[in-house]
BALOBA-1460 file (C-alpha; in Angstrom, 3 decimals):
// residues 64
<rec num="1" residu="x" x="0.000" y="0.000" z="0.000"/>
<rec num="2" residu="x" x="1.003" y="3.489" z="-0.455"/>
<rec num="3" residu="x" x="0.787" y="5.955" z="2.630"/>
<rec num="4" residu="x" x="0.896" y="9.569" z="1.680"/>
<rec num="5" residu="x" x="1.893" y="11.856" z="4.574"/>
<rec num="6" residu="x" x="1.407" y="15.637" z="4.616"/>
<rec num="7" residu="x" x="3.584" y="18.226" z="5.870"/>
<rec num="8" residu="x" x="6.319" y="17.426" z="4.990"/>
<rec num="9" residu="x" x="4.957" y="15.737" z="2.392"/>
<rec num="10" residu="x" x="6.329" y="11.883" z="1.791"/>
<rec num="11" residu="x" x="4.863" y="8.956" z="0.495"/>
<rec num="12" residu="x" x="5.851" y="5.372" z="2.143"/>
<rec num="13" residu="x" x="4.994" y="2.273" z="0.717"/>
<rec num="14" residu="x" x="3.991" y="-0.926" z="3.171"/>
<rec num="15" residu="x" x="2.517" y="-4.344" z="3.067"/>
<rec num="16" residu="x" x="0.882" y="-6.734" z="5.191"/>
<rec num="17" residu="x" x="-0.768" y="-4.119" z="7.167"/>
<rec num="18" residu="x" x="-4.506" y="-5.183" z="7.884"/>
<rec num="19" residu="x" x="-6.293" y="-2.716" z="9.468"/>
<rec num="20" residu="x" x="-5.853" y="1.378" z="9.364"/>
<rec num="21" residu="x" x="-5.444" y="1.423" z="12.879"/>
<rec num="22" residu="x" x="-2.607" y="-1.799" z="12.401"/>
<rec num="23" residu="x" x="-0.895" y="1.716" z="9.825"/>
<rec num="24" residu="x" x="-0.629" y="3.554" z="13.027"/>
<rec num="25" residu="x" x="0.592" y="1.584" z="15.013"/>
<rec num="26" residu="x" x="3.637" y="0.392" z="12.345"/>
<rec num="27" residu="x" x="4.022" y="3.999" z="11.527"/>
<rec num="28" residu="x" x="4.095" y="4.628" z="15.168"/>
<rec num="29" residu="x" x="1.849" y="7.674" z="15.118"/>
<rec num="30" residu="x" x="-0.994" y="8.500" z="17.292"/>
<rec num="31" residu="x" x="-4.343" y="8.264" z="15.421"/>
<rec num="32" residu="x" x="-5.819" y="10.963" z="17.194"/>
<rec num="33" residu="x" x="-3.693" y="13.266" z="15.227"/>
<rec num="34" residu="x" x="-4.827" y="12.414" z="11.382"/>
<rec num="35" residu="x" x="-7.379" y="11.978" z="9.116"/>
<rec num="36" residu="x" x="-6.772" y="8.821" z="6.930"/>
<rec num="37" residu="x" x="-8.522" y="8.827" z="3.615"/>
<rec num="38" residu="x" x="-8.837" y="6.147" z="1.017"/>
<rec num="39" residu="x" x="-10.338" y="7.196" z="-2.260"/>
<rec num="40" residu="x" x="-11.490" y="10.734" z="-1.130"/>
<rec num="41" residu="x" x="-13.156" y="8.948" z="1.904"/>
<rec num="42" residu="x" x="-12.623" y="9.435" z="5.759"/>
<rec num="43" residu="x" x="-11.682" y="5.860" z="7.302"/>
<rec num="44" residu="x" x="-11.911" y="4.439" z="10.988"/>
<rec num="45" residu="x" x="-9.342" y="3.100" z="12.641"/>
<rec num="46" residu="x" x="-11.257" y="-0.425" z="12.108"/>
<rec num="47" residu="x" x="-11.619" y="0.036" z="8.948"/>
<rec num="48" residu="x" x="-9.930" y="-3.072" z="6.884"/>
<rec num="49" residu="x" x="-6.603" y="-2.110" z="3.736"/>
<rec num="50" residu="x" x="-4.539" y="-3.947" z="1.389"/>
<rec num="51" residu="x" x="-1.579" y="-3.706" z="-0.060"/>
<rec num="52" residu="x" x="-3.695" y="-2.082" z="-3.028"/>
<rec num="53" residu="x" x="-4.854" y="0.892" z="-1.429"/>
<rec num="54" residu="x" x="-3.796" y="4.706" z="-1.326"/>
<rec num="55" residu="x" x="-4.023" y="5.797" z="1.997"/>
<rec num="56" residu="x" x="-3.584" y="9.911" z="2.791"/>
<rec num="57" residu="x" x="-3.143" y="10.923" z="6.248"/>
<rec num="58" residu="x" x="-4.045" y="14.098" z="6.607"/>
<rec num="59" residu="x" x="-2.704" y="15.912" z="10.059"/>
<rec num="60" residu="x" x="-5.739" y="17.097" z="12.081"/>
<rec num="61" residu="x" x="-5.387" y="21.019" z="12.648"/>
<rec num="62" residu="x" x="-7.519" y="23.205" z="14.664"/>
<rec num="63" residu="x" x="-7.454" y="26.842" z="15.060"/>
<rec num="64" residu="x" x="-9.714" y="29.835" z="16.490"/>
């Protein structure tokens, strides 16, 4: 699968990762922190990947 990562910008490519929240954990970044998108649609931790899929991971950012 292809992870792409915003600021900086990188792309990483994985396999054998089952589960979005399985990408966090082997990227070892907290999922509270980004928005992962497959094909222009949010995704849940639980949500099941393959080594197929383009996954974004959008940092969350909040602001007043």
């Amino acid at each position: 699968m292809k992870v792409v990562l915003r600021n900086p910008r990188r792309e990483i490519e994985l396999t054998g990762v089952k589960r979005v929240g399985d990408l966090f954990r082997r990227l070892d970044l907290v999922s509270e922190s980004y928005l992962p998108i497959r094909a222009g649609e949010l995704c849940t931790i639980e949500d099941a990947v393959d080594d197929e899929d383009v996954i974004e991971l959008r940092p969350v950012i909040s602001g007043g």
